[in-house]
N, C-alpha and C positions, 0 to 999 in steps of 0.2 A: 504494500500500500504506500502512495506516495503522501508524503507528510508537509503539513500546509510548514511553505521557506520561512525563513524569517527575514523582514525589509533589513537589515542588519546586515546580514548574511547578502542579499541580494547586491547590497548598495557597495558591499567590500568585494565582491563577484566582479561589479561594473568596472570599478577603481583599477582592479586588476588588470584586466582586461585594455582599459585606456592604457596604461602603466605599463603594463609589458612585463611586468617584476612585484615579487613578492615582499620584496625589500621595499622598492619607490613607495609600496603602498603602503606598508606600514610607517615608514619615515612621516610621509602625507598624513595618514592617519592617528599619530601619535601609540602604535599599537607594537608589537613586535611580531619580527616574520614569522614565529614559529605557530601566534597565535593566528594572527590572519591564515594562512597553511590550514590550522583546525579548523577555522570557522568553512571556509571553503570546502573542506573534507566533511564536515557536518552538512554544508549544503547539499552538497552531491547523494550522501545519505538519502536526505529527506527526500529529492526528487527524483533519486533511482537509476542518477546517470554520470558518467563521465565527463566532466566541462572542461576540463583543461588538457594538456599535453603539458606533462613538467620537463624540462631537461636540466642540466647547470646553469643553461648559458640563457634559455629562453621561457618563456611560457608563450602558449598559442590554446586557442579555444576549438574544442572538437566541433564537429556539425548538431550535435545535441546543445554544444555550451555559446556557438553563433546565434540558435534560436533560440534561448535563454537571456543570452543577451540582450538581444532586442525588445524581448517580451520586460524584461526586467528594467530597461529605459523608460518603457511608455507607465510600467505600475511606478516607478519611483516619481514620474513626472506626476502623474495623477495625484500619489498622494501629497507632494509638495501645492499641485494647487487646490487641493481639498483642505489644506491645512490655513494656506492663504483666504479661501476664499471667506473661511469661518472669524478670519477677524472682522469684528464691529466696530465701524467708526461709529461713535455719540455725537464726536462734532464737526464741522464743518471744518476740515483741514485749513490752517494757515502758516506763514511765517516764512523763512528762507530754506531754498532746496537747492543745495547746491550737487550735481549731475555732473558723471565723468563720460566718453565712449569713445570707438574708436572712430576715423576720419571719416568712410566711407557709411558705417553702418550709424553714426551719428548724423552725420549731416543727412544721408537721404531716406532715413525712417525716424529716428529719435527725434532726432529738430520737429517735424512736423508732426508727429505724434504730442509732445509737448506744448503745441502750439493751440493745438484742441486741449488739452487739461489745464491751462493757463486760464482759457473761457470759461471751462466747466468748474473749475475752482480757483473766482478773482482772490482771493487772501493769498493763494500763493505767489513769492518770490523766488522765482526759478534761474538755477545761473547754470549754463548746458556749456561742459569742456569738452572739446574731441583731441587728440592724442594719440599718436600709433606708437603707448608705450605702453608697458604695466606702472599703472598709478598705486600709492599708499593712501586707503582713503582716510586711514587715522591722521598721519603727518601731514598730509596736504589739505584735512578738512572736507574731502568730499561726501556726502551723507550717501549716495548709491554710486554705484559703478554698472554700467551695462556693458556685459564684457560676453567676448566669443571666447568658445573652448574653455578652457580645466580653473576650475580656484584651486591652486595648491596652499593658501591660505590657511592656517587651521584657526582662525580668530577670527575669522570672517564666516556670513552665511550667505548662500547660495540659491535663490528662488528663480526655479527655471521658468524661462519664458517660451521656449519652444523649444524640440527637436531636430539638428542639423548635423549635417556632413559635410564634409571637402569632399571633392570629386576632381578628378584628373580632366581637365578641357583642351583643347587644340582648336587654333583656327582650320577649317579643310585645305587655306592655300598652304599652311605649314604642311600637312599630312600630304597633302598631294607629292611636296617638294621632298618629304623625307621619310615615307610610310607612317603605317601605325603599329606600335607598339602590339605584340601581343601577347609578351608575356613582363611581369614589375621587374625583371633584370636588365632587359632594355631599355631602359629609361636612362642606363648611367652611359648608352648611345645616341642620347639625344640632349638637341638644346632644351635644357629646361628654366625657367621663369622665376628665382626663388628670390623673397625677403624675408629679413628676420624677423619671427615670430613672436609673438606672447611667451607661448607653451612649446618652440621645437627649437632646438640646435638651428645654426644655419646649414640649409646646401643639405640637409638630412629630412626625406619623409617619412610618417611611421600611418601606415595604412593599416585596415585591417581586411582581409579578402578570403579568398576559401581554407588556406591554411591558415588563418589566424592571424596576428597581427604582425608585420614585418617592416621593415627599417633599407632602405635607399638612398644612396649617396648620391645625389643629382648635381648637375654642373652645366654653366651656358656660359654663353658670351657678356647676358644684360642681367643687373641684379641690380636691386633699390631697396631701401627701407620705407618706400612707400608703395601700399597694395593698389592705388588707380593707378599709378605709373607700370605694375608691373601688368596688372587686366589691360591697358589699352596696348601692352606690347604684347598681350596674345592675341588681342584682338587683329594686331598688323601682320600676326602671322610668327613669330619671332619664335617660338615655342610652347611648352608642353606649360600649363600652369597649375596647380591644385589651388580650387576656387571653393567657396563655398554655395552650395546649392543656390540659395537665396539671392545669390550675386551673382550666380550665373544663369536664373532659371529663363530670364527673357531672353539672352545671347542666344542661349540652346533652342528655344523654342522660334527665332527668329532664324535661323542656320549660320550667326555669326560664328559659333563654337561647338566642338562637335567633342561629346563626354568622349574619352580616351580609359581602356581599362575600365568597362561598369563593374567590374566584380569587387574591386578595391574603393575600398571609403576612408575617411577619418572621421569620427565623431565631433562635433564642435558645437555644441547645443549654446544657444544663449542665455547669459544668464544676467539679473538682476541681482546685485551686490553689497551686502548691506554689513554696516559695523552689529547689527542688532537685531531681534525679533521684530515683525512687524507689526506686533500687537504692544510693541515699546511706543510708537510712532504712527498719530494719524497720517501726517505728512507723506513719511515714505511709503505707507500699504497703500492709500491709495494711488502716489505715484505706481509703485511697482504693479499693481492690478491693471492698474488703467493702458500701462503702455504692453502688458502682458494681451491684453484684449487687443487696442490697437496693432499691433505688429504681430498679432495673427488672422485678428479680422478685418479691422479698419481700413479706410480710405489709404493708407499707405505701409499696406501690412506687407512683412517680408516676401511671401508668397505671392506674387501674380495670380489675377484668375486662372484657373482649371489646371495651377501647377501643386500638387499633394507632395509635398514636403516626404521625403525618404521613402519616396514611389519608385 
C-alpha cells in the first residue's frame, strides 16, 4: 500500500533534484546529508518507488522520480497558495513598498502589473527596482523581491507565483546555417548565447531531461551580462540561447525561435520574496496576491493567450 508522502519529504525531493547533490541541499536546507538521504529513502518507502539514481559523483531522477517531480511542483505550488490565499486583510493596505526584479521581467510585466495595484490601492507608496543582480532585501531595505529561479536564502520566504522552465531556442537562420543539435553533448559544438546568472556558474547549463539532471559547458563568440542583449542576439541568428518559457513563448509561436532539444528543461518558477510571513504585513500579501493573479491572468500576464505554461 502506498502511504500518503509527507510535503517535507516532497519539498527536500524537489530541492534535490534542482540541486543535483545531496550535500547542496542540505547546506541550503540547514539539514545534514545523511539526514536529507533518510528523508528521501523514507519517501521512496511510502510511494513504493525508486526516484533517484545515486552515484559519488551525481544524482539523477528515474522515470518514476521525473513524474514525481512534477506532480510534486504543482502540490507544493498549491499548497503555498492555499496558505496565501487564507491570509485576511482587516485593513485597507497603506504606506511605502519598496519592490526589487529583474530588467526584463520587471519592466514588461511587474511595472504594469503594479500600475493597476497603485489604483486599486491609492494608500500605497510603491518604489519598483529592476536589477540583473541578486539583491539583499535586509541590507538594501527592499520589502519583496520578484525573482526567477532558486532562493538559496535560508532567512528569507518564498511564495510562488507561477511555474516555469528554461528551454533551449534557436533562431531557424542559425539552425539552417549550423544544424540542430540532437543530442545535450552537442551543444559544446555550437555557438551558444550565455550571461551570468542569478543561480548558475557562467558558460555552464544544468538541465534536466530523460536521464535526469545534467550539466554542459557551453561556449560562443557573444556573451553579456545583460539577458535583452543576449534574446535579440538569438533572435539575429547568432546562437543557441536557454530562455525562459515566458520570454520566449511569443518568439516560438511567431516562428522567430525554434525550441532546440524539447526533452531538456531547467526549472525557474517565479517567485515572490519576502523578509516575513505575509500574515506579518497587509502591505506585502496583498502586493504578493495581486501581482501573483496579474502575471498569471491579467492584462499583462507572463503567458500569452493559448500559450499553457510547461505544455
Amino acid at each position: 500500500m502506498v502511504n500518503t508522502p509527507s510535503l517535507v519529504d516532497l519539498r527536500l525531493f524537489v530541492d534535490v533534484v534542482r540541486l543535483g547533490s545531496f550535500a547542496r541541499t542540505a547546506t541550503e536546507s540547514g539539514m545534514s546529508p545523511s539526514y536529507v538521504s533518510k528523508r528521501i529513502g523514507i519517501l521512496e518507502t511510502d510511494l513504493g518507488v525508486r526516484l533517484l539514481h545515486r552515484t559519488s559523483r551525481r544524482v539523477s531522477t528515474t522515470p518514476q522520480g521525473e513524474k514525481v517531480y512534477e506532480l510534486a511542483r504543482g502540490i507544493l505550488a498549491g499548497v503555498e497558495q492555499m496558505q496565501d490565499a487564507l491570509v485576511n486583510e482587516v485593513v485597507e493596505p497603506q504606506g511605502r513598498l519598496r519592490v526589487s526584479s529583474s530588467f526584463r521581467l520587471g519592466r514588461n510585466h511587474v511595472a504594469p502589473a503594479i500600475s493597476l495595484l497603485a489604483r486599486r490601492f491609492p494608500k500605497l507608496e510603491i518604489s519598483l527596482t529592476v536589477l540583473d543582480r541578486p539583491v539583499d532585501l535586509l541590507s538594501e531595505g527592499f520589502d519583496l523581491d520578484i525573482r526567477i529561479g532558486g532562493v538559496p536564502e535560508p532567512h528569507l520566504i518564498a511564495h510562488r507565483i507561477t511555474q516555469c522552465n528554461r528551454i533551449l531556442c534557436a533562431a531557424p537562420s542559425y539552425l539552417e546555417r549550423h544544424g540542430t543539435p540532437t543530442q545535450l553533448a552537442e551543444l559544446s559544438q555550437h555557438a551558444c548565447l550565455v550571461f551570468r546568472e542569478r543561480d548558475q556558474p557562467f558558460g555552464t547549463w544544468r538541465l534536466v531531461g530523460p536521464r535526469g539532471l545534467e550539466s554542459v559547458k557551453v561556449t560562443g563568440a557573444l556573451s553579456s551580462n545583460n539577458n535583452d542583449i543576449i534574446r535579440q542576439w538569438a533572435l539575429d541568428g547568432h546562437g543557441i540561447i536557454r530562455l525562459a518559457e515566458w520570454d520566449c513563448a511569443k518568439s516560438l509561436h511567431e516562428g522567430e525561435l525554434v525550441q532546440v532539444l524539447p526533452a531538456y528543461r531547467w526549472p525557474v518558477d517565479i517567485w515572490a520574496v519576502t523578509t516575513g510571513r505575509l500574515a506579518e504585513s497587509a502591505k506585502i500579501s496583498v502586493c504578493v496576491n495581486f501581482l501573483r493573479d496579474q502575471l498569471t491572468h491579467g492584462p499583462h500576464a507572463l503567458w500569452p493567450p493559448g500559450f499553457a505554461p510547461n505544455g
